[in-house]
C-alpha positions in Angstrom: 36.8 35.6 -83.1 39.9 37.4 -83.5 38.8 39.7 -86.5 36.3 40.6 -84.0 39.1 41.2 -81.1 41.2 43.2 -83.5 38.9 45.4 -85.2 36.8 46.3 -81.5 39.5 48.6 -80.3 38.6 50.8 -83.8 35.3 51.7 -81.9 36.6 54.8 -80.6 39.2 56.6 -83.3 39.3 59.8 -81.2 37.3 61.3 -78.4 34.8 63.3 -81.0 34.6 60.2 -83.9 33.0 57.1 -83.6 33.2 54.1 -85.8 31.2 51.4 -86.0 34.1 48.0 -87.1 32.0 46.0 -89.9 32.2 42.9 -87.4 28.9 44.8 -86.0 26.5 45.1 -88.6 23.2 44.3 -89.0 22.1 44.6 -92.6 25.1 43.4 -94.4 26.4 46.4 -95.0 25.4 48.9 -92.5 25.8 49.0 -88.5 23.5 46.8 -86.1 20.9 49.4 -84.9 21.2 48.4 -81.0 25.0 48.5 -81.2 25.1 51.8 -82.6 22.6 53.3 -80.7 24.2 51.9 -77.6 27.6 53.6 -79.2 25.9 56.7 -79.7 23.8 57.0 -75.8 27.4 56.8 -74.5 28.3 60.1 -76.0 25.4 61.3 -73.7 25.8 61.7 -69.7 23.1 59.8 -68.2 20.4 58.0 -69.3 20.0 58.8 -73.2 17.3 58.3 -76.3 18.7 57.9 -79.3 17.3 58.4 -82.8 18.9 56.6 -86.1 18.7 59.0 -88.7 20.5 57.2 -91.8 21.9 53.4 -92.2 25.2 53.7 -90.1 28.0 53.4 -92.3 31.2 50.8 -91.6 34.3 51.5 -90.8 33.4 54.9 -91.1 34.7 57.4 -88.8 31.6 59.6 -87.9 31.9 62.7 -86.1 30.6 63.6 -82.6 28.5 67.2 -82.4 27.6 67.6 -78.9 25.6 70.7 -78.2 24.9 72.5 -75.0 21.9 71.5 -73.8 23.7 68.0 -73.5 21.8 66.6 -77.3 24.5 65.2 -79.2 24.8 64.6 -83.0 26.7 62.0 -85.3 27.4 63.1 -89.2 28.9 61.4 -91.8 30.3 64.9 -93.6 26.8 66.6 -94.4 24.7 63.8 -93.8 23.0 62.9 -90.1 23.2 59.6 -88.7 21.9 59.7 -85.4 20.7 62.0 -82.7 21.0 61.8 -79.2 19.1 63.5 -76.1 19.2 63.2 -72.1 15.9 61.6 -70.9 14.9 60.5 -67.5 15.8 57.3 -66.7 13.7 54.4 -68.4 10.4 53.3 -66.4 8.9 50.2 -68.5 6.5 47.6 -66.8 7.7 44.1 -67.7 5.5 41.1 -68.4 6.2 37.4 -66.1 9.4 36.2 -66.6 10.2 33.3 -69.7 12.2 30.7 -68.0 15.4 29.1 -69.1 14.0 26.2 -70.5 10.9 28.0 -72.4 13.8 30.0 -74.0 15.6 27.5 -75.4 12.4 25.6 -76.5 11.6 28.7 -78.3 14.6 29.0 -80.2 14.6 25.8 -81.4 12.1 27.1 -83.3 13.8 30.3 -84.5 13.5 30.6 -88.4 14.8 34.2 -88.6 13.5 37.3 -90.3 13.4 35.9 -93.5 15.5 38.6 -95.6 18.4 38.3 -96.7 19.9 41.6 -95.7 19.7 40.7 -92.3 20.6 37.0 -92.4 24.0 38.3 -91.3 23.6 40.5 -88.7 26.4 39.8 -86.1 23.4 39.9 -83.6 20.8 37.2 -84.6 21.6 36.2 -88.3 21.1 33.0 -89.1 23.7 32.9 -91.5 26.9 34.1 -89.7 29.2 31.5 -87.0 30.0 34.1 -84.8 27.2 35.2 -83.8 25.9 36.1 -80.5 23.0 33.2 -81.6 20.4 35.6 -80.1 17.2 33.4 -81.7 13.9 35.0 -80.5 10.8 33.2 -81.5 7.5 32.7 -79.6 6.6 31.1 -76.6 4.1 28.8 -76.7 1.1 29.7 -74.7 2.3 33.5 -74.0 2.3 36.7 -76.3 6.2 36.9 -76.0 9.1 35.7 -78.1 12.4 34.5 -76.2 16.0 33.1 -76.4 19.0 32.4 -74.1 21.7 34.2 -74.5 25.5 33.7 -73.3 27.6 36.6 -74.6 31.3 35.5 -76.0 34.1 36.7 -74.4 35.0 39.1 -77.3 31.8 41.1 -75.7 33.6 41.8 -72.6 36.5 44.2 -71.3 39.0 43.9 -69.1 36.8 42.9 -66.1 34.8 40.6 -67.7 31.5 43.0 -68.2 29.9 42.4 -71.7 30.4 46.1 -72.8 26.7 48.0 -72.8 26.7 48.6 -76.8 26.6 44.7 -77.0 24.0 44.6 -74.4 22.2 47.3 -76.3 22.9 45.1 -79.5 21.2 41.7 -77.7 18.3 44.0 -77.0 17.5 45.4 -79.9 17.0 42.7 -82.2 14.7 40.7 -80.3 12.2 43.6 -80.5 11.8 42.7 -84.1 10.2 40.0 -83.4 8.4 40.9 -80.4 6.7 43.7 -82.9 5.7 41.3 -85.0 5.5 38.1 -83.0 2.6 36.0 -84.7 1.9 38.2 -87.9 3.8 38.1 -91.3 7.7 39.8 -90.4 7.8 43.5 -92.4 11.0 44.3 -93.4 11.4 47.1 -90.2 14.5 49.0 -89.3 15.3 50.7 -85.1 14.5 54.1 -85.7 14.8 55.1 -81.6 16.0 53.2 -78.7 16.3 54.0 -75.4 17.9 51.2 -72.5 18.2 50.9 -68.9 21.0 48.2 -67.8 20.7 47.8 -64.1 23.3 45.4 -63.0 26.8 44.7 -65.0 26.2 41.4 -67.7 29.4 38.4 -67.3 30.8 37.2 -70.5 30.1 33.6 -70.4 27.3 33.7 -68.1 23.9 32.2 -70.3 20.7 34.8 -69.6 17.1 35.0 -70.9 16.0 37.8 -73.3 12.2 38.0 -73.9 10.4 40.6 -76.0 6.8 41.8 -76.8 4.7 44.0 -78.7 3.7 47.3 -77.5 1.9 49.3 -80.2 1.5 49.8 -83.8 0.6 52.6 -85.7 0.7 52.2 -89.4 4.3 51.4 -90.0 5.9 52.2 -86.4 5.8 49.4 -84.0 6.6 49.9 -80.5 8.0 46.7 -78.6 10.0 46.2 -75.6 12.7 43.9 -74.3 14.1 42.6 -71.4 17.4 40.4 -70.2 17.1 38.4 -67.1 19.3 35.9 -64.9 18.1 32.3 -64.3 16.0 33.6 -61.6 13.9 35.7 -63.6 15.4 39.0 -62.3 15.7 41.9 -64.7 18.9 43.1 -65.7 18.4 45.3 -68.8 15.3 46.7 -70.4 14.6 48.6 -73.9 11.8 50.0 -75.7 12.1 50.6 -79.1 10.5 52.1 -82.3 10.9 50.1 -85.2 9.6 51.4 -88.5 8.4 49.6 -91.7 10.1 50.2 -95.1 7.7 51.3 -97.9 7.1 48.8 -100.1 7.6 49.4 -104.2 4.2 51.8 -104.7 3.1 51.6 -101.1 
C-alpha cells in the first residue's frame, strides 16, 4: 500500500494540472474512468457531468482549461481528454436495496470482465492484491449485480473520509456490469459520468454497491449505481454512459 500512499499526493501537481498516479488505472495503462472523472467534476463548482474524451494518460500532468461559463477542459498538449460542465444536481430513482449478505453471495460468484486490459484495474481487477476488491456480479432472483465494499485506508484523508474520486472510482465500475448484467460482457469504456455522494464514506467501514441496466442503444449503454450502508440507505449514486469499442470490421 505504500506505492499507493506515496504516489496519491501527485494527484494535484499545481492548481491548473492534474495527474492521474499509475496506482489508479483501469486499463493497464491508462486512468480508471470513475477516478478520473471524479478528478476532473472537482475542477467544477457544484454538481458536475463529465465527459472522457481520450484514454487518460499516467503520470501525466494534464492541464486545467476552465472557461467562463463554469465548463472546464483537461488537454494533454493539443489533445482533449475530458470535458466538464455544471448540471443540476443528480435526480435518479433507485431500485430495493441488495442486502449485505446477497452482496457477498454475489461476489463469490464474480468472474470479472474477461479482458485482459482490465484484469488490473486498481478498482475491480481480478488480477491485482491491492485492490479495492469491488466484484459486482448478479443477484440471484433480481436484475441487479452487487458487491460489498470496505475502502482501505489509503482511500481516505486526514479525517478518515474515503476521498470522492475513490468513491467515484467504486461507482463506476460496477456499471459495467450492471450494463451488461446477464448478456455476453462487450469490451465498453465510461464515456460520461455524473455522481451525487450524499453523506461522507469511512475508510474501513464495509458498504453495499449494486448496479443495473438502464438503456442501450446500439453501442451506448446507460446503467446506474448506488452505495449503501447496512441498512440499505443510499449514500452515493451515478449514472453512466458506457460505450462499446468497434470490433475489427464492425
Amino acid at each position: 500500500m505504500s506505492t499507493i500512499t506515496e504516489t496519491y499526493e501527485m494527484t494535484f501537481a499545481t492548481a491548473e494540472t492534474i495527474v492521474v498516479p499509475s496506482s489508479f488505472n483501469g486499463p493497464r495503462e491508462s486512468g480508471n474512468g470513475g477516478y478520473s472523472a471524479g478528478l476532473v467534476a472537482a475542477l467544477v463548482d457544484g454538481p458536475a457531468e463529465v465527459r472522457l474524451r481520450s484514454p487518460v494518460p499516467l503520470e501525466t500532468p494534464l492541464e486545467v482549461e476552465r472557461r467562463f461559463d463554469g465548463h472546464v477542459l483537461v488537454n494533454n498538449g493539443n489533445a482533449l481528454i475530458a470535458t466538464a460542465r455544471p448540471v443540476p444536481e443528480l435526480e435518479l430513482a433507485t431500485l430495493p436495496p441488495v442486502s449485505l449478505e446477497q452482496a457477498r453471495a454475489a461476489a463469490a460468484r464474480y468472474e470479472g470482465s474477461g479482458y485482459d486490459l482490465l484484469s488490473r484495474c486498481y478498482v475491480c481487477g481480478p488480477d491485482r492484491v491491492d485492490t479495492f476488491g469491488v466484484h459486482a456480479a448478479p443477484v440471484e432472483g433480481r436484475a441487479v449485480v452487487a458487491t460489498p465494499w470496505t475502502p482501505p485506508a489509503w482511500t481516505a484523508d486526514r479525517t478518515g473520509e474515503v476521498r470522492e474520486e475513490h468513491v467515484w472510482a467504486a461507482l463506476d465500475c460496477p456499471t459495467y456490469f450492471g450494463a451488461y448484467l446477464a448478456e455476453e460482457k462487450g469490451m465498453a469504456m465510461l464515456a460520461q459520468m455524473q455522481a451525487r455522494i450524499d453523506a461522507p464514506l469511512q475508510a474501513g467501514t464495509e458498504y453495499v454497491i449494486m448496479a443495473w441496466p438502464l438503456e442501450t442503444d446500439g453501442r451506448k449503454r446507460y446503467a446506474a449505481s448506488a452505495v449503501l450502508n447496512q441498512a440499505g440507505e443510499v449514500l452515493a449514486l451515478a449514472k453512466a454512459l458506457l460505450i462499446e469499442l468497434r470490433t475489427p470490421g464492425g
